[in-house]
N, C-alpha and C positions, 0 to 999 in steps of 0.2 A: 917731575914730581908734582905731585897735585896741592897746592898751597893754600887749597878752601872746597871744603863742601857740608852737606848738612849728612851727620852720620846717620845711623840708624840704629836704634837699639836693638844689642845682642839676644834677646829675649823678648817676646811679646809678652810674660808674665811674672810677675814679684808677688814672691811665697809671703804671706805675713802667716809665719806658723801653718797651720796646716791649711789656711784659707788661702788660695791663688785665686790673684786678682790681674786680670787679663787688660791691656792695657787698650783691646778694641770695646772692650763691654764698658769701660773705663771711660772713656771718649764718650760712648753713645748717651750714658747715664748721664753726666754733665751736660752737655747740651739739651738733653731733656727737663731737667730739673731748671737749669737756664731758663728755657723755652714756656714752661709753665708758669714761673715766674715771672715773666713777660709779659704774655697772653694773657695775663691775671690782670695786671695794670693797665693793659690798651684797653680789656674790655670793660672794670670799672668807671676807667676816664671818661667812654661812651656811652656814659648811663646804666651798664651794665650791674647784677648782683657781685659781690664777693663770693667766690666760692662754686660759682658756674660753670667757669673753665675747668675746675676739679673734676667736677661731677661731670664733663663732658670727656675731657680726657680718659678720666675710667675704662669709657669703650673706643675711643678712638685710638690711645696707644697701644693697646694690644693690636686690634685691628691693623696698625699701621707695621708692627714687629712680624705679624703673621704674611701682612702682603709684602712688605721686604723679601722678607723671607722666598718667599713662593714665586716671585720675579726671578731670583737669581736661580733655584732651582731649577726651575723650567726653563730660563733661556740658557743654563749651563748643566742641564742635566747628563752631559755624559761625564761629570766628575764625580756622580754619585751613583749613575747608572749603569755607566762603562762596566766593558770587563774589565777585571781584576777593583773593581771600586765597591765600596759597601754603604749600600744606601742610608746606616743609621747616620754616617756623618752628616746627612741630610739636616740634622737636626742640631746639630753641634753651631749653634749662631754663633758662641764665642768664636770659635774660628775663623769670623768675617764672612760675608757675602748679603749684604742688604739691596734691594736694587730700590732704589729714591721714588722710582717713577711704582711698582706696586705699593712702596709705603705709602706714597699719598693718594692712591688709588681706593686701595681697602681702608688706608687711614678716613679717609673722605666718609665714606660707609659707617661706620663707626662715631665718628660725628654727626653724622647726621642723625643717628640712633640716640645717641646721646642728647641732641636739638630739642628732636622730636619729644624726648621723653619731660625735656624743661618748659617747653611750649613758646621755645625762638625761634627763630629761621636759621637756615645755614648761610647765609649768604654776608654778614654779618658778624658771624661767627668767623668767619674766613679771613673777614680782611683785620680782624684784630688778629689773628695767627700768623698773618703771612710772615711778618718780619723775623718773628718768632721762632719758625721754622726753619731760614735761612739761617737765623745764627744757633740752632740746632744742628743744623748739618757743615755748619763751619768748623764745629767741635766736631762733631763725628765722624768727619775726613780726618781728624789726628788716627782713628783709630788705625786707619791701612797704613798708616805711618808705624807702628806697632809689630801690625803684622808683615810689613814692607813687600807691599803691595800695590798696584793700580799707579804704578809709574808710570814713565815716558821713554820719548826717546835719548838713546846714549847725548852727550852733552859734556863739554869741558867750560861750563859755565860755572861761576864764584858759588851759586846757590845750588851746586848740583846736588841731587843724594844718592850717596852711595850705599851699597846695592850688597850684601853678602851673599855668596853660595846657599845654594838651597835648593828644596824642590822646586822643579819649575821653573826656577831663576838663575840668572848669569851675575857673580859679581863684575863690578860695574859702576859708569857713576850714567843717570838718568835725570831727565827732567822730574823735579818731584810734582807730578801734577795733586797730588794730594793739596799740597800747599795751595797750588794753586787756586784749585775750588775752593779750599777755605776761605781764601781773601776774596774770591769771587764772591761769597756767599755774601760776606760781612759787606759786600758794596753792594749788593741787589737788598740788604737790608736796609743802609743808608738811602738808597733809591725810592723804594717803597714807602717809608716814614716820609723825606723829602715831598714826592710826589703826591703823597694821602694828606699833606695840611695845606701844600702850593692849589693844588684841585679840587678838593674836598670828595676826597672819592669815596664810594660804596656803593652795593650791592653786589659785592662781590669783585671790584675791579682791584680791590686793592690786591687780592688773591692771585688775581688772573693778569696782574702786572709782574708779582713775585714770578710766576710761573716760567713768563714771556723772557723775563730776566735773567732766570735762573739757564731756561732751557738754551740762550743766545749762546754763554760762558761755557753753557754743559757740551757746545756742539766742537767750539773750536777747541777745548780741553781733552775732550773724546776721541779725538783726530789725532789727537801727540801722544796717544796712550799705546802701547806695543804689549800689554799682555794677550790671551788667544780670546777670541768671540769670534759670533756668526757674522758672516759679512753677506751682504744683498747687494747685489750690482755694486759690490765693490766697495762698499760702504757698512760702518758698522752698526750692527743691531741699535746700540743706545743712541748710534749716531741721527737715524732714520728716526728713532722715538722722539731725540730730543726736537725733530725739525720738524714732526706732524704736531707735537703738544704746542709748540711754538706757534704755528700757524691757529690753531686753534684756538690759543688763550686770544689773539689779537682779534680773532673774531667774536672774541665774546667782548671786549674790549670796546670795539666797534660797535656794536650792538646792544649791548648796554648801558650802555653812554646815550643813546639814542631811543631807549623803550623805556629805561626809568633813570633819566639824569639826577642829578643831585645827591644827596647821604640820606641815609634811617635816621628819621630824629629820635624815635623810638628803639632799640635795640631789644629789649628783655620786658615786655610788659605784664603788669602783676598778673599773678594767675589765677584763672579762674574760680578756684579752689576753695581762694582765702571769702570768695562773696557770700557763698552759705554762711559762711560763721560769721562775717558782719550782717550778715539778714537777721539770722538766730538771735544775735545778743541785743540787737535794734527792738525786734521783737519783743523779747524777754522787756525791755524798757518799756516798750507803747503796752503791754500789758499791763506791769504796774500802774503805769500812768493811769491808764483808766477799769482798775480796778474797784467797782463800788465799794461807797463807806460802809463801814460792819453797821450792826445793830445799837452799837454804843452814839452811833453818830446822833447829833441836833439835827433834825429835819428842821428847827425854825431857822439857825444860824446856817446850814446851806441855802437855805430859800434866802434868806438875805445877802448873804456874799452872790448867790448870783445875781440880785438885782444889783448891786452895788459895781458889779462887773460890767453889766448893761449900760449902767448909766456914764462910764468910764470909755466906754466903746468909741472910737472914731467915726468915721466918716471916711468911706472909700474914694472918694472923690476930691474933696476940701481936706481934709485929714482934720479939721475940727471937732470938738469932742462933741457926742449928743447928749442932751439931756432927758432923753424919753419922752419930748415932747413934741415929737414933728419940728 
């Protein structure tokens, strides 16, 4: 008899009246709303605007839902393309199937649109998000919990999860790797903050440490995973992804560290924008300023207020007053 394990919910959705509320779209929302919230406070604390990461997000969440999206398609398109399969489920996101590595791919793109359009860099932009994202996708593995999904191998451990009958699946009790990534996430976030004030990281490294982090966790959790993917010499699709992004982030890592050591003291500088309208209204001043007196004026009392200014006058050298007398 099995005397512990983590259950699963009988249902991936709870009807409130006629609104069904999906307990993957549930997950992903939360950590999103989290994650902005975050991202908001790193970036102020950096010198950053209020309000930037908003405006940046705009295009980069979509962006990031789209390339999710379009990852798992494509490396699983015979569950939409197959015979007997109907490709609008393609489209069906509440159903699960995000893949992490197109989200921050096209997410990236999208940010950078977003940068581009404030007049920051991305580089900057990134390492205020990293952690941010990590405990985004901490919450967003509840969702395959939900959908009981993206397990592991069988297991008679305290923390197993068990597994109901269903399409595609054997009841069962598995590794819950869901879990697992979650609490992975939430320690590459710990990692990330720790490492960004121990080192004083930027341009990007803080980004491309989350990555390194992420992708370490992603590789040996990707291993214990038993649902079907494509396998390349024997090894799995996300597994190969996670072990090229890996390599890769370390070499920006390396390389970065070396081409422009130190952090951005600068992160978000005023923009260009605001100068015409301090030019214009300076302007507007220096004109009244020297605006001729009308016709009402004393030509005798300005001829004297300006000798009397003359005679008041310094001395560029001494700073002694002159008297108009050599």
């Amino acid at each position: 008899m099995d005397l512990a394990y983590i259950p699963s919910p009988s249902t991936g959705v709870l009807h409130l009246g006629p609104l069904p509320l999906r307990g993957y779209a549930f997950a992903i929302l939360v950590g999103l709303f989290i994650a902005l919230w975050i991202v908001n406070r790193r970036w102020v604390a950096r010198g950053g605007k209020p309000g930037t990461t908003t405006d940046i997000a705009v295009w980069a969440v979509p962006f990031g839902l789209v390339g999710g999206r379009l990852y798992h398609v494509i490396t699983d398109y015979e569950l939409y393309f197959g015979e007997g399969r109907n490709w609008v489920d393609a489209f069906k996101i509440w159903e699960g199937g995000l893949g992490i590595w197109g989200a921050v791919a096209l997410g990236a793109v999208g940010a950078w649109i977003g940068c581009r359009r404030r007049g920051i860099a991305l580089p900057p932009y990134a390492d205020a998000l990293a952690p941010a994202l990590a405990i985004a996708q901490a919450f967003g593995r509840w969702g395959n919990w939900f959908n009981q999904e993206l397990y592991g191998k069988p297991t008679d451990l305290p923390w197993a999860l068990k597994i109901s009958e269903g399409p595609n699946r054997e009841a069962g009790l598995y590794h819950p790797t869901f879990l697992y990534e979650s609490l992975w996430c939430l320690g590459v976030a710990a990692l990330v903050i720790w490492a960004e004030r121990r080192f004083r990281l930027g341009h990007g490294r803080v980004f491309a440490l989350y990555v390194a982090a992420y992708c370490a966790g992603r590789a040996w959790i990707e291993y214990m995973r038993v649902d079907e993917a494509h396998h390349i010499l024997g090894l799995r699709l996300n597994l190969w992804t996670a072990m090229i992004i890996f390599v890769l982030a370390v070499v920006y890592l390396v390389v970065s560290s070396r081409v422009r050591p130190g952090r951005e003291e600068i992160v978000e500088p005023e923009k260009d924008a605001d100068a015409p309208e301090k030019d214009a209204g300076a302007s507007e001043k220096d004109a009244d300023a020297e605006e001729p007196a009308g016709d009402d004026s004393d030509p005798v009392a300005v001829t004297a207020e300006a000798a009397g200014t003359a005679e008041k006058a310094e001395d560029p050298v001494s700073g002694a007053a002159k008297d108009g007398r050599g």
